[in-house]
N, C-alpha and C positions, 0 to 999 in steps of 0.2 A: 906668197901673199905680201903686196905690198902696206908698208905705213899707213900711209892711208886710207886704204879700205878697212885695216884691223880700228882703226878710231872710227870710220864712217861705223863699222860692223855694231862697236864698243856704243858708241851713241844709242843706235837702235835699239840695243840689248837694254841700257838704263830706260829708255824712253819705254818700252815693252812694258816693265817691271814696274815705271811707276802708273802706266796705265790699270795695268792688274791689279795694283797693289789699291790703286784709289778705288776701283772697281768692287776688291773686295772690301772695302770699307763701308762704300754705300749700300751693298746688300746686306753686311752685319745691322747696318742702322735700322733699313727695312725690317730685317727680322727681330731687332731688339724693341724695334716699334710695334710690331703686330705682337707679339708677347705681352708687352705693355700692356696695350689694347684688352687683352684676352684676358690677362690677371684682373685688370680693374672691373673688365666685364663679369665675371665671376664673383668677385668680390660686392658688388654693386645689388648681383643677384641674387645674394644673399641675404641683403640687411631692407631691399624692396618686395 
Protein backbone atom coordinates (compact mmCIF):
# COMPACT_ATOMS: atom_id res chain seq x y z
CA UNK A 1 0.00 0.00 0.00
CA UNK A 2 1.32 3.16 -1.05
CA UNK A 3 1.72 6.76 1.04
CA UNK A 4 -0.61 8.08 -0.33
CA UNK A 5 -3.43 6.03 -0.51
CA UNK A 6 -2.90 5.27 3.58
CA UNK A 7 -3.51 9.46 4.01
CA UNK A 8 -6.19 9.57 1.15
CA UNK A 9 -7.62 6.20 3.25
CA UNK A 10 -6.70 8.30 6.76
CA UNK A 11 -8.73 11.41 5.51
CA UNK A 12 -11.81 9.42 4.72
CA UNK A 13 -11.69 7.42 7.91
CA UNK A 14 -11.61 11.15 10.10
CA UNK A 15 -14.13 12.58 7.58
CA UNK A 16 -16.42 9.19 8.27
CA UNK A 17 -16.19 9.82 12.07
CA UNK A 18 -16.76 13.34 12.16
CA UNK A 19 -19.77 12.77 10.01
CA UNK A 20 -21.27 10.20 12.45
CA UNK A 21 -20.16 11.75 15.28
CA UNK A 22 -22.22 15.26 14.27
CA UNK A 23 -24.97 12.83 13.19
CA UNK A 24 -25.06 11.39 16.42
CA UNK A 25 -25.29 14.66 18.14
CA UNK A 26 -28.28 15.99 16.33
CA UNK A 27 -30.28 12.96 17.13
CA UNK A 28 -29.34 13.06 20.87
CA UNK A 29 -30.70 16.95 20.58
CA UNK A 30 -33.94 15.54 18.70
CA UNK A 31 -34.47 13.24 21.41
CA UNK A 32 -33.49 15.42 24.49
CA UNK A 33 -35.99 17.80 22.71
CA UNK A 34 -38.95 15.48 22.46
CA UNK A 35 -38.25 14.43 26.21
CA UNK A 36 -38.47 18.07 27.04
CA UNK A 37 -41.47 18.39 25.23
CA UNK A 38 -43.18 15.29 27.03
CA UNK A 39 -41.88 16.32 30.60
CA UNK A 40 -43.32 19.80 30.39
CA UNK A 41 -46.38 18.23 28.69
CA UNK A 42 -47.06 16.25 31.67
CA UNK A 43 -46.32 18.63 33.98
CA UNK A 44 -48.57 21.28 32.30
CA UNK A 45 -51.16 18.48 32.74
CA UNK A 46 -51.15 18.45 35.87
CA UNK A 47 -51.52 21.88 37.30
CA UNK A 48 -54.56 22.62 34.06
Amino acid sequence: MSREKNLVLILLAVLAAVLLWSTFWWMMRIVLFVVIVYIIYQVLKQYF
